[in-house]
N, C-alpha and C positions, 0 to 999 in steps of 0.2 A: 320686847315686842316692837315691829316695827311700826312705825309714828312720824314717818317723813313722807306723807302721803297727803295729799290736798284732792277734795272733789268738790268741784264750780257747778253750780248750778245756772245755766244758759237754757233752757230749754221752753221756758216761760213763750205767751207769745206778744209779747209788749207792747199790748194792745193801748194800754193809757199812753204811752208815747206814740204811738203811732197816730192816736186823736189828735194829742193835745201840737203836735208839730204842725196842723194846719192852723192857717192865720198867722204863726208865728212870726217874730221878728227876723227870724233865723235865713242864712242866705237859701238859695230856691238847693242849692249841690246837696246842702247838709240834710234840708228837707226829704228832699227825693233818697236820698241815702237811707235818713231813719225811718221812713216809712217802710224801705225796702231791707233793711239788714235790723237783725236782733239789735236790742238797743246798746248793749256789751262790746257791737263792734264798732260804732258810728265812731268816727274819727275826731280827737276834738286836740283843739291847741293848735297851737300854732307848728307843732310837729306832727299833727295829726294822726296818732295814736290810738289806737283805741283803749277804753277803761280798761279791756282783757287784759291789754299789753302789761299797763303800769300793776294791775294786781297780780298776774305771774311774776314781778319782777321782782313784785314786794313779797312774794311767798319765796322764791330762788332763794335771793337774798336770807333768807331766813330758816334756811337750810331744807325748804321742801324740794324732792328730787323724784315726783311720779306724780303728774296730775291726772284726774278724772275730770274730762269736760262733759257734762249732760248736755245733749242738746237738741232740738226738735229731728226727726227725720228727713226734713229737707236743712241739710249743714253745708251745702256748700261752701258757702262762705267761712266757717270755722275752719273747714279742713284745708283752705286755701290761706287763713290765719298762721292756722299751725304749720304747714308746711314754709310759709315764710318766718318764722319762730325758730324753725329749726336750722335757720342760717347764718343764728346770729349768735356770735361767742358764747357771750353771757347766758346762752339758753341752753348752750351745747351739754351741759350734763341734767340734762329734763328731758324727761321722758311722756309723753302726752298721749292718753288714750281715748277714747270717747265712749260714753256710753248716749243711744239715742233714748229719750221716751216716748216712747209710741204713746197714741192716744186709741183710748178706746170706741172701739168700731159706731156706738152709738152717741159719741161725744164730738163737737168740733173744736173744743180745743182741751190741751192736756190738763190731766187731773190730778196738778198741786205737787208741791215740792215733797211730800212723805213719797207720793207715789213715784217722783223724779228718782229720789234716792234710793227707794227699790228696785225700780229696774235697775239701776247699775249696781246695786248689790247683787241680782240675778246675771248679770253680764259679766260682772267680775266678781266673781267668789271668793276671789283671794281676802279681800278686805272683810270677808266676814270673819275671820281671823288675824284681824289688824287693827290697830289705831289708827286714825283718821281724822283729818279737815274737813270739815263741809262749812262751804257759804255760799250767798247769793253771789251772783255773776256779774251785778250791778251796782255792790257798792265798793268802794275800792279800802280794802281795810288796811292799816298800818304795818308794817315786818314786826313790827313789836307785837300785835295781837298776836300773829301766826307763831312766833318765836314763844310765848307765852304757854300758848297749847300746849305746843311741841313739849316743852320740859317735861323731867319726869316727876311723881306725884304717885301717892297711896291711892286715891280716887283715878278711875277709869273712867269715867266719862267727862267732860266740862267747857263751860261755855265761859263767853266773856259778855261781861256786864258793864253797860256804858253810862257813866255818868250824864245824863241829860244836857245836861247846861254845857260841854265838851264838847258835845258833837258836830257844834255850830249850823245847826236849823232851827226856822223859827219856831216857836214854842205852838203854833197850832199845828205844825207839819207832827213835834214832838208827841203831842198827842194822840198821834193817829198808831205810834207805836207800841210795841207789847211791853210791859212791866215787868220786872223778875221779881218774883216774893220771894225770901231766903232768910235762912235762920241765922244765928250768934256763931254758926262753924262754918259758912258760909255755905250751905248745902241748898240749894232751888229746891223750893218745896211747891212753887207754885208758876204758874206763867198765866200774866192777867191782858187778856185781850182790849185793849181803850175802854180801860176802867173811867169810870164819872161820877158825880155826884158823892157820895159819902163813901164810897170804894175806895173814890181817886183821894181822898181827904185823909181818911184812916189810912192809904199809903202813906201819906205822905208824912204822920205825925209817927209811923214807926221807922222809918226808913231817913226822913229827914229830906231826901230828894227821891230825884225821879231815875231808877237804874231802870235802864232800856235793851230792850234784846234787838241785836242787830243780825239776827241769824247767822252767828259762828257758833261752830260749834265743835267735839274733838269727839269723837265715839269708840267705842269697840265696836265693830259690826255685827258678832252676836246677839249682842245687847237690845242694840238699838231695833233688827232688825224686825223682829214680830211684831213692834208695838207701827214700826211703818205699816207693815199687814196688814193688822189689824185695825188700823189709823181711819177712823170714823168721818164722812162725807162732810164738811161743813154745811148746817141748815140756809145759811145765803149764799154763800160763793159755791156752793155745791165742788167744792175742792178736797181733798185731803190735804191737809197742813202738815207740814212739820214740827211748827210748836203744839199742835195738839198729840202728835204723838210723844215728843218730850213731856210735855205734861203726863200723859197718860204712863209715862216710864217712872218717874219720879213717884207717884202716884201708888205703884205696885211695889217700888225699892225707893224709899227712902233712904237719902243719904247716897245716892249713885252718881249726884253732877255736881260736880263744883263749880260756885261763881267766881272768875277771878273779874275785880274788877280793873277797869281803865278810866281815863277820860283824854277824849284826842278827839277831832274831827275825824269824819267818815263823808266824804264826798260819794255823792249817790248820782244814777242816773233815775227818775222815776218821769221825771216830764220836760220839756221843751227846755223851761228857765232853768232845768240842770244842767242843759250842755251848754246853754250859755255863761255858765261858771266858769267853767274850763277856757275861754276866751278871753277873761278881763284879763 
């Protein structure tokens, strides 16, 4: 089955960056940039790159050969990405499609990454009989994660599981993460939203650390696809989430995702002091 397929989730509208860059330290070019381009494109380094670039590069690398970019309905800038992407050797055997997510008529902005991932399961139908990548758009993950998925394996579904302490973020940033609960076969039986007090304790006396979901993920699109559907509104972010719909999958089939675990940094963009990383 094929399984050399990646889809980026861009689509977000990167609202906490686009606050947290006023006042900033950050030059006025960079400013006026990330307020105006998804946070995925903002140029950072001294080669000025955007995070998109270096995480296609790390998927290429790693033998994915068909991306899915999600991305709002005003892409201009992606497709002006992509079309420079596609001049460059290295990218010459990638193939990149887009899927947009519309937002709904009484909504001003889009509703959550389940519902992301649906619309371009409805845009491309292929993949609902395929294996697949899904990650955020904003954090740049390792060849080795993507490479990891990719292999083959009795289990159809699976994520990767990040050792906390690895991923080099402070430990209150760590906290704001999701938790993976899994068994002695390494099966996710749970997805714990910033667990606290005697939750986050009790994790941590069966698990021994803090394994983090960094929203990668490997599906079948069958699989995964009705519980996106189905994927219940969040009571505060009024979002559909994608880890509630994993949960909600694991939930009805136990035993359907495997954790494999890691530990590596994952450089993120979420606010201002993140593109300053990319500078030192």
């Amino acid at each position: 089955m094929r399984n050399n397929s990646l889809v980026i989730m861009a689509g977000g509208a990167s609202s906490r960056m686009k606050k947290s860059v006023e006042g900033s330290d950050l030059s006025n070019t960079i400013i006026q940039t990330a307020k105006k381009l998804h946070k995925s494109l903002i140029p950072l380094g001294k080669m000025g790159r955007p995070l998109l670039y270096y995480l296609m590069q790390n998927a290429v690398t790693a033998g994915i050969r068909k991306i899915y970019l999600i991305t709002s309905p005003e892409n201009e800038a992606f497709m002006d990405f992509i079309t420079e992407l596609g001049s460059m050797e290295k990218f010459r055997e990638l193939e990149v499609k887009v899927a947009v997510q519309h937002i709904p008529s009484h909504r001003e902005k889009p509703l959550g990454t389940a519902d992301a991932l649906q619309q371009c399961l409805r845009q491309h139908q292929n993949l609902l009989d395929e294996n697949f990548t899904v990650c955020n758009g904003d954090n740049l993950y390792d060849t080795g994660a993507f490479s990891a998925l990719m292999a083959g394996r009795k289990v159809t579904n699976a994520l990767i599981g990040y050792d906390g302490k690895g991923l080099g973020h402070p430990e209150e940033k760590i906290a704001r993460f999701a938790l993976l609960d899994f068994n002695d076969a390494g099966f996710v039986t749970d997805i714990l939203e910033k667990p606290t007090g005697s939750v986050l304790e009790d994790y941590r006396k069966r698990h021994g650390k803090l394994w983090v979901s960094m929203n990668i993920f490997n599906f079948h699109g069958a699989t995964i696809s009705p519980f996106l559907e189905d994927c219940p509104i969040h009571p505060i972010r009024k979002e559909k989430e994608l880890p509630e719909a994993v949960r909600n999958m694991v939930k009805e089939f136990p035993q359907s995702l495997l954790c494999i675990p890691r530990s590596e940094k994952i450089p993120d963009l979420t606010s201002a002091s993140d593109i300053a990383t990319f500078f030192d």
